[in-house]
TORKOL-4160 file (C-alpha; in steps of 0.2 Angstrom, whole numbers, padded with zeros to 4 digits, m for minus):
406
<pt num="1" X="0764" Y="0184" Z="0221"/>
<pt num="2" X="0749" Y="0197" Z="0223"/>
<pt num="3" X="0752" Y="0209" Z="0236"/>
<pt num="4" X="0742" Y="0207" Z="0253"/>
<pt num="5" X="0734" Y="0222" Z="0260"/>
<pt num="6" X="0739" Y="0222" Z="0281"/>
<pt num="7" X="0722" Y="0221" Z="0288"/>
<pt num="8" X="0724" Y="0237" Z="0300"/>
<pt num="9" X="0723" Y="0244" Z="0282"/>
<pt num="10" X="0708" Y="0235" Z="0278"/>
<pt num="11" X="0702" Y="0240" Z="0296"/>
<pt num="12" X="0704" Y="0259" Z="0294"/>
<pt num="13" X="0696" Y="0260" Z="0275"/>
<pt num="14" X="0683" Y="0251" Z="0282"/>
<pt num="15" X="0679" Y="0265" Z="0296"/>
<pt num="16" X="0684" Y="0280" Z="0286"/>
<pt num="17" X="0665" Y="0281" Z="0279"/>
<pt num="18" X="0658" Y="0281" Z="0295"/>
<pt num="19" X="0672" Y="0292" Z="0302"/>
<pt num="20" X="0668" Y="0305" Z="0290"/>
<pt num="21" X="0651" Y="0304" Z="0293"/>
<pt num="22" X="0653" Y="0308" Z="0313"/>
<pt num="23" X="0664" Y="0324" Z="0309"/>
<pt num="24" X="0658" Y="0340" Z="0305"/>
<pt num="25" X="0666" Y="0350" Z="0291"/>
<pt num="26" X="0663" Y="0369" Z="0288"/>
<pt num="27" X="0672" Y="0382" Z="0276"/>
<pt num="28" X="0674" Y="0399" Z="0274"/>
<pt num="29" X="0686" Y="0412" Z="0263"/>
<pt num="30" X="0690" Y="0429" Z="0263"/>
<pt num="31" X="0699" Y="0440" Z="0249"/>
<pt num="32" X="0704" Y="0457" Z="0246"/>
<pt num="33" X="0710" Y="0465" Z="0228"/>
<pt num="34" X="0718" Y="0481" Z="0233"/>
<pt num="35" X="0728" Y="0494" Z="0225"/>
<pt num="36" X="0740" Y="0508" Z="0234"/>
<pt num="37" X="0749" Y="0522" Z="0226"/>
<pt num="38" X="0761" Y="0536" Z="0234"/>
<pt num="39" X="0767" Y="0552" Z="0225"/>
<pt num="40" X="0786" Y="0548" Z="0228"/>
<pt num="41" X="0798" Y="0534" Z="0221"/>
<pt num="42" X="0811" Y="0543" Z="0232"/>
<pt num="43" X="0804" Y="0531" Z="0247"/>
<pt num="44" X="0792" Y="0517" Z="0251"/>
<pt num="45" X="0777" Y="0513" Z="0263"/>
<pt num="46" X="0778" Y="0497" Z="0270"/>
<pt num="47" X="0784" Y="0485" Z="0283"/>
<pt num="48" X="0800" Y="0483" Z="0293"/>
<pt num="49" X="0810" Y="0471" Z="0285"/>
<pt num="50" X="0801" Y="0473" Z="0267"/>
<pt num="51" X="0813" Y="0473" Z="0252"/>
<pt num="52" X="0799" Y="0481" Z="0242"/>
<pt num="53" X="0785" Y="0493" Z="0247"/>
<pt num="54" X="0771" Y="0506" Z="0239"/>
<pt num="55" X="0778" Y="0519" Z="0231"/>
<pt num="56" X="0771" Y="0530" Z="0217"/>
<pt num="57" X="0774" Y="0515" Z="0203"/>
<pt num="58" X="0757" Y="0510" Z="0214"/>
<pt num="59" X="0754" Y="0490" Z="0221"/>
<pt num="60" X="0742" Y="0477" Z="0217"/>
<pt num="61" X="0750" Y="0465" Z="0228"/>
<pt num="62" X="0755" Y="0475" Z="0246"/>
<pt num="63" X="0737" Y="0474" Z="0252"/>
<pt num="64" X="0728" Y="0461" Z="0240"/>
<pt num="65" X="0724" Y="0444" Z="0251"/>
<pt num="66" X="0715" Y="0427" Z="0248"/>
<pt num="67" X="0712" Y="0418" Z="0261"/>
<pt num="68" X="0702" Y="0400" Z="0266"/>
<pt num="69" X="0698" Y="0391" Z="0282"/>
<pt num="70" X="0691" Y="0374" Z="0285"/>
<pt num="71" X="0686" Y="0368" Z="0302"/>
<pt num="72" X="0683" Y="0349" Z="0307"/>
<pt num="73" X="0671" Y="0346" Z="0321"/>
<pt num="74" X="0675" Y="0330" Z="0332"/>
<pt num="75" X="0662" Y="0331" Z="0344"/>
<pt num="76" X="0657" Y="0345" Z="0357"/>
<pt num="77" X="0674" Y="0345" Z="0364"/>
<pt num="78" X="0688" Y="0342" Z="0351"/>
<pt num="79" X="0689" Y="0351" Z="0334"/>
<pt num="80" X="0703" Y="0355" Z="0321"/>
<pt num="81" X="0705" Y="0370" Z="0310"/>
<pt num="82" X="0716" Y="0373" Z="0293"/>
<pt num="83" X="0718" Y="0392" Z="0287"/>
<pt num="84" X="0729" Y="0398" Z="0271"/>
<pt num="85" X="0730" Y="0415" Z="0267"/>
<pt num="86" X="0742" Y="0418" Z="0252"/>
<pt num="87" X="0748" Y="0438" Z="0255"/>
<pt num="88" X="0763" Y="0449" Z="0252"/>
<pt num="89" X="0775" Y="0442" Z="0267"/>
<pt num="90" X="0791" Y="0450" Z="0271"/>
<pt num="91" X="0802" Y="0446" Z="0258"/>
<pt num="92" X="0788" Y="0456" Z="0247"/>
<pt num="93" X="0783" Y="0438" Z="0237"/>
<pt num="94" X="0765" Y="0436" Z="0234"/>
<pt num="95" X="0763" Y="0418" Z="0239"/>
<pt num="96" X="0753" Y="0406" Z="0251"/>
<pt num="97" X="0756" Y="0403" Z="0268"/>
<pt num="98" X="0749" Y="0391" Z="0281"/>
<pt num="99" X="0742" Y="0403" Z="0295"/>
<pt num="100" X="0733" Y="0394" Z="0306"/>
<pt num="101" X="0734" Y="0374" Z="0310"/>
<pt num="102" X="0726" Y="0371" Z="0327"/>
<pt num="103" X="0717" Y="0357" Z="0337"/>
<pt num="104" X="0705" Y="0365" Z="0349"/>
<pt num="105" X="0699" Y="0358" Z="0366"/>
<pt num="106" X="0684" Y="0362" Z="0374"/>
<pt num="107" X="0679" Y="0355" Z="0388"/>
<pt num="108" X="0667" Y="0369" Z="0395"/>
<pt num="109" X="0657" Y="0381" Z="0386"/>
<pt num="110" X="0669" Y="0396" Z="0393"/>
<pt num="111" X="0685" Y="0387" Z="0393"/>
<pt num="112" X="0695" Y="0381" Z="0378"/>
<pt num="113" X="0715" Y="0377" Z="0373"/>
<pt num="114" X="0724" Y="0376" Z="0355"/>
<pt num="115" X="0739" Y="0368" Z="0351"/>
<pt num="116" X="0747" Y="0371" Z="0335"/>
<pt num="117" X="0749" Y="0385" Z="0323"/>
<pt num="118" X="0737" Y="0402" Z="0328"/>
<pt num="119" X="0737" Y="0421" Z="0331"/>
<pt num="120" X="0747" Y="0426" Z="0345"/>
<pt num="121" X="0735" Y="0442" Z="0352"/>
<pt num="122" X="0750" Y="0454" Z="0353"/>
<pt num="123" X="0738" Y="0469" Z="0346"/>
<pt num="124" X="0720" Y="0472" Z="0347"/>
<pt num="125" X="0714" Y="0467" Z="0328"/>
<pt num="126" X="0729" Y="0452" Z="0327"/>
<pt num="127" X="0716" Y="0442" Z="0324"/>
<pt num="128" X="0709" Y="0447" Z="0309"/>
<pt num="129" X="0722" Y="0459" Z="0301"/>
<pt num="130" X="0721" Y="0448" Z="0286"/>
<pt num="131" X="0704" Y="0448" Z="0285"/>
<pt num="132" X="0699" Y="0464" Z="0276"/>
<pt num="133" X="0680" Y="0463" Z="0278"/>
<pt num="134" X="0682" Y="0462" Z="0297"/>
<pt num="135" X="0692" Y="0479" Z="0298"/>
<pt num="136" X="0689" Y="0496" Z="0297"/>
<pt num="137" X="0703" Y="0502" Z="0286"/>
<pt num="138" X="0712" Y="0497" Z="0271"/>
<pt num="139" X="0726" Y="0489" Z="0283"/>
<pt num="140" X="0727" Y="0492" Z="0302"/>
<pt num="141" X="0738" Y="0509" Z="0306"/>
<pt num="142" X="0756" Y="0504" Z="0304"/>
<pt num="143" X="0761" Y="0515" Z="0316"/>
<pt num="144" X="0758" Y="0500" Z="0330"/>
<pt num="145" X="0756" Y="0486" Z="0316"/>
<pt num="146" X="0772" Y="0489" Z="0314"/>
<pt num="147" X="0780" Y="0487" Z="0332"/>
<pt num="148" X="0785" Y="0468" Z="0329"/>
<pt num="149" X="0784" Y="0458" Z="0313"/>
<pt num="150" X="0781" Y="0442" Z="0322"/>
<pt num="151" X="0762" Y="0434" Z="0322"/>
<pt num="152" X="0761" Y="0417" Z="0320"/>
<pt num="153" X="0763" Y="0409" Z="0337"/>
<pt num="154" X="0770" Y="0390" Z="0337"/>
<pt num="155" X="0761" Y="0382" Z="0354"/>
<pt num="156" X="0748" Y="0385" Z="0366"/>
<pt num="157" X="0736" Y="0397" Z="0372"/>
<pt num="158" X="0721" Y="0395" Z="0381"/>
<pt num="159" X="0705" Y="0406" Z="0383"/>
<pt num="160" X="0693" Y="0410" Z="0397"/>
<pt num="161" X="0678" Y="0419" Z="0396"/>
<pt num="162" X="0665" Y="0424" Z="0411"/>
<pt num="163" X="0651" Y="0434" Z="0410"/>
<pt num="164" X="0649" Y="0446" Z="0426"/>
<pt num="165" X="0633" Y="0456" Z="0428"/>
<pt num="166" X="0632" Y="0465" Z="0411"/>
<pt num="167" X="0652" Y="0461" Z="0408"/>
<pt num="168" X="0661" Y="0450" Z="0398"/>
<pt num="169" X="0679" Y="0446" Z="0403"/>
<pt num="170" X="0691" Y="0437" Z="0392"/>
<pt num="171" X="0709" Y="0431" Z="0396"/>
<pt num="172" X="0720" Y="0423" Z="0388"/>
<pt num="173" X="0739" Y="0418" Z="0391"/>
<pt num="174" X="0748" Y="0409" Z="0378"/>
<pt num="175" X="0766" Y="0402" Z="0377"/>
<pt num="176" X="0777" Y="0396" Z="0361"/>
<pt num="177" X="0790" Y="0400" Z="0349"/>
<pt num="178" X="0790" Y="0405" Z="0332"/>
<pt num="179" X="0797" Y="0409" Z="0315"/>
<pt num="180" X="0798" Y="0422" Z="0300"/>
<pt num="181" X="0809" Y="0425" Z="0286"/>
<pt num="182" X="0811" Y="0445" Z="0277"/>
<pt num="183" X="0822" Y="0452" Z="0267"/>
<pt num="184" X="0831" Y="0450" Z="0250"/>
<pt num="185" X="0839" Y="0436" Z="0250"/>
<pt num="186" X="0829" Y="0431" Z="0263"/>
<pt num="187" X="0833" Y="0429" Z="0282"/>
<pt num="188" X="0825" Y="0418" Z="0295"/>
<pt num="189" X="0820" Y="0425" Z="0310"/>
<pt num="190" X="0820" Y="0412" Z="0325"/>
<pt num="191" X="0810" Y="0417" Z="0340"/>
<pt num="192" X="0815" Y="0403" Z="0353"/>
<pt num="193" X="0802" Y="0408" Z="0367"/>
<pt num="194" X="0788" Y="0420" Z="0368"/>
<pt num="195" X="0774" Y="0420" Z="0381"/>
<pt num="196" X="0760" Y="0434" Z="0384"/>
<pt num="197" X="0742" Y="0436" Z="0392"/>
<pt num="198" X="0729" Y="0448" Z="0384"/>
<pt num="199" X="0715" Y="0452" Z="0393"/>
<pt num="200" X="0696" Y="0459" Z="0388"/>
<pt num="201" X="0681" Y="0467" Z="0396"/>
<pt num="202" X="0664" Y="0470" Z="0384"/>
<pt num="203" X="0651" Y="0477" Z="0389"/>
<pt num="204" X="0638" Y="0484" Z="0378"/>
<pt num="205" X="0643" Y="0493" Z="0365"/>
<pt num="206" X="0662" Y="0496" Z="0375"/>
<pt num="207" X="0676" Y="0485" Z="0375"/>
<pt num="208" X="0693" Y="0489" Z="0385"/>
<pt num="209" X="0708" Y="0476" Z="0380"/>
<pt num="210" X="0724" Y="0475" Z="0389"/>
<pt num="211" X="0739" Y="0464" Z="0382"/>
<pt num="212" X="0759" Y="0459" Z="0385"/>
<pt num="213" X="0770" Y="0448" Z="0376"/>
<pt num="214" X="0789" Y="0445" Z="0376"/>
<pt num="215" X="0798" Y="0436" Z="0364"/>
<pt num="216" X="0817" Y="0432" Z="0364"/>
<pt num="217" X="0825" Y="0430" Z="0347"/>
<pt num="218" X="0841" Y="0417" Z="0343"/>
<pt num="219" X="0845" Y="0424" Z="0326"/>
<pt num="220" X="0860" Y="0439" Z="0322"/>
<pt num="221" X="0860" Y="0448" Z="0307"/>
<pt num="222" X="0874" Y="0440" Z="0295"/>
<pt num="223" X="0880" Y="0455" Z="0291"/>
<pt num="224" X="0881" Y="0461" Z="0309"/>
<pt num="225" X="0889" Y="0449" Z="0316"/>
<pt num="226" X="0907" Y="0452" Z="0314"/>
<pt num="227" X="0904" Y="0469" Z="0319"/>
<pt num="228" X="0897" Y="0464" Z="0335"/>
<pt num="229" X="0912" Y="0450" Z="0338"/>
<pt num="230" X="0923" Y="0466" Z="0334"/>
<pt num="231" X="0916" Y="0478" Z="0345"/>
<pt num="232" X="0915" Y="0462" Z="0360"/>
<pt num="233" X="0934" Y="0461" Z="0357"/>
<pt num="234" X="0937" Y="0479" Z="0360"/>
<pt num="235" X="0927" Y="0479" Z="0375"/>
<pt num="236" X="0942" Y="0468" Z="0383"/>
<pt num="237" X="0953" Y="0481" Z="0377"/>
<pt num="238" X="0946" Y="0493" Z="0385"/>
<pt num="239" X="0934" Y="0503" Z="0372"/>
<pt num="240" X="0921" Y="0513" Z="0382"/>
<pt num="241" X="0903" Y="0512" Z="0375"/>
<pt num="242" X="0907" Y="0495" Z="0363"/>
<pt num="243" X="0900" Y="0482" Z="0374"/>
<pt num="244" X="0885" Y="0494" Z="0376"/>
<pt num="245" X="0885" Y="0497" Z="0357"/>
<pt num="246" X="0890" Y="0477" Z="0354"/>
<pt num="247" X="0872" Y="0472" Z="0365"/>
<pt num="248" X="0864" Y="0487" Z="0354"/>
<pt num="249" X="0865" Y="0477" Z="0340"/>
<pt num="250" X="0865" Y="0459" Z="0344"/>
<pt num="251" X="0845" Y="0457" Z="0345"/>
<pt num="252" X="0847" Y="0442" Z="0354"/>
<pt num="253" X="0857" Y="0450" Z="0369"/>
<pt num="254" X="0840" Y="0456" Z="0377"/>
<pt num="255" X="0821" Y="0449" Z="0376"/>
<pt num="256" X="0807" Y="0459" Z="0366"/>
<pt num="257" X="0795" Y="0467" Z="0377"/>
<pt num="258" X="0777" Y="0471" Z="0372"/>
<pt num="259" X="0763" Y="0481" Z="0381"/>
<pt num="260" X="0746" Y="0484" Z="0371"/>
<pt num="261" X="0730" Y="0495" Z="0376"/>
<pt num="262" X="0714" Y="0497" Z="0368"/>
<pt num="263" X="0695" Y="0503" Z="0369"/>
<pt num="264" X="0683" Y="0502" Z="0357"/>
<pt num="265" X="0666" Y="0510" Z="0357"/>
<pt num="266" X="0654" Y="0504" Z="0341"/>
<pt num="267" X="0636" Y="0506" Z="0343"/>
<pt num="268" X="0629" Y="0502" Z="0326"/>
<pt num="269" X="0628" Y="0520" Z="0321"/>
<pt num="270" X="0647" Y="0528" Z="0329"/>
<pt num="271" X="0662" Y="0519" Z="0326"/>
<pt num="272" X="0678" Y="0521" Z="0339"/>
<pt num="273" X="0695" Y="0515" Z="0342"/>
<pt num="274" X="0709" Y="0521" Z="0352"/>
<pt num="275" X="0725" Y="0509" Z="0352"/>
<pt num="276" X="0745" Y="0511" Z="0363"/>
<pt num="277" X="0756" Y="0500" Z="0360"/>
<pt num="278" X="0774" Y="0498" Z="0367"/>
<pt num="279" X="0790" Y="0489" Z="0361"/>
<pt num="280" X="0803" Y="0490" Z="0374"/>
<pt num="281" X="0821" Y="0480" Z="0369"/>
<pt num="282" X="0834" Y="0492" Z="0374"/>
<pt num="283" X="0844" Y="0489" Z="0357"/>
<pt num="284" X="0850" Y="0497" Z="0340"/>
<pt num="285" X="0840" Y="0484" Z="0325"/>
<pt num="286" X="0823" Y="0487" Z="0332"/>
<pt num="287" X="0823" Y="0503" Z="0347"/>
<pt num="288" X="0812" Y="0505" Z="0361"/>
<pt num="289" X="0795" Y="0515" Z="0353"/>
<pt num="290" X="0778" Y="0517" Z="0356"/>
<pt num="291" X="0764" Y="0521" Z="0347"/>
<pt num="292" X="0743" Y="0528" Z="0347"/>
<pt num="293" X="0731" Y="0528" Z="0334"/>
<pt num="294" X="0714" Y="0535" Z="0336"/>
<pt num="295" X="0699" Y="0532" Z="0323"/>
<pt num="296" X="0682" Y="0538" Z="0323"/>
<pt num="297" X="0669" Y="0533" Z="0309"/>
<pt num="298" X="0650" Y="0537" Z="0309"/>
<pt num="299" X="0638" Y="0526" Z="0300"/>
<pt num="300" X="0628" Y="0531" Z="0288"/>
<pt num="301" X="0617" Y="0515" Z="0279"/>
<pt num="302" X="0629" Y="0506" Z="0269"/>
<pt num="303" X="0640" Y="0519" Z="0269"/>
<pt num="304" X="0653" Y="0523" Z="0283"/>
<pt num="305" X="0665" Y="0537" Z="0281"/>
<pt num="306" X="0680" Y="0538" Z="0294"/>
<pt num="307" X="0696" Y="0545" Z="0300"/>
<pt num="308" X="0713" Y="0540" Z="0312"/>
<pt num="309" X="0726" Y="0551" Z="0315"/>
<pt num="310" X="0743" Y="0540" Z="0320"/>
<pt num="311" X="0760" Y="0542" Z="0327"/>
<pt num="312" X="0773" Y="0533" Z="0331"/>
<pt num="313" X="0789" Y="0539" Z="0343"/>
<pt num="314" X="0804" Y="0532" Z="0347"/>
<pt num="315" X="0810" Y="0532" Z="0364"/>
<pt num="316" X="0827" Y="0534" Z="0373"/>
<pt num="317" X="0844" Y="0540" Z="0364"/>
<pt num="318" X="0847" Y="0541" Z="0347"/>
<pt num="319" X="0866" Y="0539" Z="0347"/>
<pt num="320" X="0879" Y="0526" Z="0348"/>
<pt num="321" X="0886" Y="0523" Z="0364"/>
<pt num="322" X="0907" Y="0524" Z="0360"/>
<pt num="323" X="0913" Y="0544" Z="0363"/>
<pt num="324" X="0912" Y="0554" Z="0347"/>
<pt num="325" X="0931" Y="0556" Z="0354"/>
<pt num="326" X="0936" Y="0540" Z="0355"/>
<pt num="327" X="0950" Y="0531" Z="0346"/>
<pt num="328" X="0936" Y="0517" Z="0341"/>
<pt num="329" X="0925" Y="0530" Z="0337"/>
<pt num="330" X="0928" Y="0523" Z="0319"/>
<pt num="331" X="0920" Y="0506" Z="0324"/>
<pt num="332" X="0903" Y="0516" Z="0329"/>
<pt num="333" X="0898" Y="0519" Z="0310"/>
<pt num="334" X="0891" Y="0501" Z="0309"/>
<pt num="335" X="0879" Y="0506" Z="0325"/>
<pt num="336" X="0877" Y="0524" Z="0319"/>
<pt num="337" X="0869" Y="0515" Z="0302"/>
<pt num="338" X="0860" Y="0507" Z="0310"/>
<pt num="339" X="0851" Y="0516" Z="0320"/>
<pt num="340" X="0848" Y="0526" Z="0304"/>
<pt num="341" X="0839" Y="0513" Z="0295"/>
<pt num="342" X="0827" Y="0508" Z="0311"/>
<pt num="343" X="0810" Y="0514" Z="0314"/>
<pt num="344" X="0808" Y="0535" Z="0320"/>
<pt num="345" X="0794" Y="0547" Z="0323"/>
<pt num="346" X="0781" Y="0546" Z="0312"/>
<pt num="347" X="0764" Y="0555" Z="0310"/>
<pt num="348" X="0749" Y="0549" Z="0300"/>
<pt num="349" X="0733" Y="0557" Z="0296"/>
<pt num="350" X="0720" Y="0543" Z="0286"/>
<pt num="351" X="0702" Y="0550" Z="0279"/>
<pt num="352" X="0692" Y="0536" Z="0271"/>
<pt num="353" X="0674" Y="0530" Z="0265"/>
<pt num="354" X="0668" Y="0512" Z="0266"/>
<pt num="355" X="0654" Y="0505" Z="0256"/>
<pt num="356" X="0645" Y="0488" Z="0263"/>
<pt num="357" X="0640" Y="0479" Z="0246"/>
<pt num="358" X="0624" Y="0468" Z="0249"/>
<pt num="359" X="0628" Y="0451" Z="0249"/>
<pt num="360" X="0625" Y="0439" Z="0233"/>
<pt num="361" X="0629" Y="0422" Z="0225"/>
<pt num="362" X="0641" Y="0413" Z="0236"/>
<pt num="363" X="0648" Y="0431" Z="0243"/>
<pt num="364" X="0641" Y="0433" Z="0261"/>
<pt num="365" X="0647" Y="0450" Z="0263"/>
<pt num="366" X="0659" Y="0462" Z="0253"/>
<pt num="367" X="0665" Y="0481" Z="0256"/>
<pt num="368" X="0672" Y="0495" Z="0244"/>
<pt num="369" X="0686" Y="0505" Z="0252"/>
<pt num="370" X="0692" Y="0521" Z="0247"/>
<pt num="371" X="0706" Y="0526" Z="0258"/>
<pt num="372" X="0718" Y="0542" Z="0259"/>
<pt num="373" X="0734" Y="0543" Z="0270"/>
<pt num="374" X="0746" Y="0558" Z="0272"/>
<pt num="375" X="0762" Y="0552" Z="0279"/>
<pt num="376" X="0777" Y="0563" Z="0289"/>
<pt num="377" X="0794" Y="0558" Z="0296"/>
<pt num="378" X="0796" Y="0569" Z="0311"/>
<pt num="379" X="0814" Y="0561" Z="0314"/>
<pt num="380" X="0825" Y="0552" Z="0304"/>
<pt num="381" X="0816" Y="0543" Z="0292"/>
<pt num="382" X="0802" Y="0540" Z="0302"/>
<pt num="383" X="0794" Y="0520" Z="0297"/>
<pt num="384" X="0798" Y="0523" Z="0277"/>
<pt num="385" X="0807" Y="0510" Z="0270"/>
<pt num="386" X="0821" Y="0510" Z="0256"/>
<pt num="387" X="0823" Y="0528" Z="0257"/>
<pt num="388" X="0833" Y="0539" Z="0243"/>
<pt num="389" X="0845" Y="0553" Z="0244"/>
<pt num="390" X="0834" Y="0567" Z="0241"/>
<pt num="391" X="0818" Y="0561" Z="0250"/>
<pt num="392" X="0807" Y="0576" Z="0258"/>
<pt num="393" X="0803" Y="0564" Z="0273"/>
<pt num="394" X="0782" Y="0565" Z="0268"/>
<pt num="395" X="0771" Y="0557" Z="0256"/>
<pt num="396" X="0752" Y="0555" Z="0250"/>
<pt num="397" X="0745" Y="0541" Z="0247"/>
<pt num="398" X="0729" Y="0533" Z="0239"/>
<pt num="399" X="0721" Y="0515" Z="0242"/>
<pt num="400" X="0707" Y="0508" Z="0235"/>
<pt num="401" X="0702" Y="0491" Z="0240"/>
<pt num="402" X="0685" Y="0476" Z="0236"/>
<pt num="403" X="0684" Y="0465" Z="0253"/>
<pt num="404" X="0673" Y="0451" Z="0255"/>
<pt num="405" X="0669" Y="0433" Z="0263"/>
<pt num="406" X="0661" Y="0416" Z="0254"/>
């Protein structure tokens, strides 16, 4: 019997040519090819969560980056955009990643609303911190780059923007969940809810930028959570400081908070950028901090050399909540650790040169970086990760990095 093709089949294959004729496609990429180095192997620079960083065996993969975006274009109101970026995630493997996946409506020229996959604006550059080309440094200051791990929104947002005399306002609230996975064997980080609003005003050559998010996790660490049951148990028996110490450590016990501020001056010439930002959580795994970076660069031709001094503090106590005298006092090792392990005061001072390449063949743009970083611990640890016995608590490092868009 020959098969018989159902004529909705027929139908469809029939319109597709004239389907693809109405839409329109466009397509961009972006890459960078980076190298870091520190002087140390006694500690590494990189991400909370990271198995692997930089160290002084140096990294072509910690900052490299390819990236490509297609957008389809229904009409004036509907269209679809695809990006991958394949990039060192947090379980340190160079692989790709869908990053954004987004239908956007538009229904007025300052109005539009996504669905899907995108950026959540927790911070001022989230935007384009994997895009190279688009940044000022080598990677954005980790200081506050560093505050949440969590990026990729799974939901909504919508974006308004008004112009008022000679200012531009933007705002835009967004609600969603999301998810991550880091670590060695790798974990998987489930954020069940997180809503924000970020909110701009441009004008001229100035823009201010104000933001908030808060995320509530539903995931424990395995290897926490019999310590937190234990210390819940002992709270019924009357241990002092262990149900203080048992929400310290259970990340889902209390919602992520987030506040974000930023101006930027750029007036072609005089490059500046000051950025806050604040993670408030009121537990162990990931402490209440905040962080400030300032970076001014002055352009000179093609050639733009530039500085930022960062910190990073961490706010509130530093200590378990069960009496050193206590006769649970043994229990509190697992929060003492703990605490240890997470993010501390940090300084940072960055010099660096860029080098605006002119554009040629299918390159519409590219930039040679040349960054140097000194890095200080100032308590604890400060943000260094896998740190040795031995370890002076400061580093140098040297990045080098070619950027560009096609």
């Amino acid at each position: 019997m020959r098969p018989r093709i159902p004529a909705v089949a027929l139908a469809v294959a029939a319109a597709l040519p004239s389907l693809a004729a109405a839409v329109d496609f466009s397509y961009s990429g972006f890459s960078t090819a980076a190298y870091a180095q520190t002087d140390t192997d006694l500690a590494q620079v990189g991400y909370v969560g990271q198995p692997e960083g930089i160290d002084e065996d140096g990294s072509f993969k910690a900052d490299s980056k390819l990236g490509v975006q297609v957008t389809a274009r229904f009409n004036d109101m509907f269209s679809a955009t695809v990006q991958g970026v394949a990039y060192t995630d947090l379980t340190s493997n160079w692989e790709p990643h869908l990053d954004w996946a987004y239908i956007k409506f538009q229904p007025v020229s300052n109005l539009s609303a996504r669905v899907g996959y995108m950026r959540a604006p927790t911070f001022m550059f989230s935007d384009s911190v994997f895009i190279g080309y688009a940044n000022s440094w080598i990677r954005t200051p980790m200081e506050v780059y560093n505050l949440t791990p969590v990026y990729q929104l799974r939901g909504a947002d919508l974006l308004w923007r008004q112009s008022v005399g000679a200012v531009t306002v933007s705002v835009q609230p967004y609600y969603g969940d999301s998810e991550l996975e880091a670590g060695d064997p790798a974990t998987t980080v489930d954020v069940k809810e997180w809503y924000g609003l970020a909110a701009s005003a441009e004008m001229g050559s100035f823009m201010v930028r104000a933001g908030y998010g808060r995320q509530k996790l539903d995931t424990v660490n395995a290897q926490l959570a019999g310590v937190i049951d234990q210390l819940r148990m002992l709270a019924g028996m009357g241990c002092a400081g262990c149900a203080t110490d048992a929400d310290g450590l259970d990340p889902t016990s209390s919602p992520y908070e987030y506040l974000d501020f930023g101006l930027q001056f750029d007036n072609g010439t005089n490059l500046a950028i000051v950025e806050y930002g604040k993670r408030e959580s009121g537990q162990y795994v990931a402490p209440d901090m905040h962080s400030a970076y300032a970076t001014y660069g002055h352009r000179f031709g093609p050639l733009m050399p530039y500085a930022t001094y960062a910190i990073a503090r961490r706010d509130g106590a530093n200590a378990p909540a069960i009496p050193a005298g206590s006769p649970f006092a043994a229990i509190a090792a697992a929060a003492n650790a703990t605490l240890a392990s997470t993010g501390n005061d940090q300084d940072s001072y960055t010099l660096g040169l860029r080098y605006e390449v002119p554009s040629f063949s299918i390159v519409k743009g590219a930039i040679v970086k040349l960054q140097y970083d000194h890095i200080e611990a100032k308590e604890g640890n400060g943000l260094f990760i896998n740190v040795q016995p031995g370890f002076e608590g400061e580093t140098d490092m040297i990045s080098a990095s070619f950027d560009f868009i096609f």
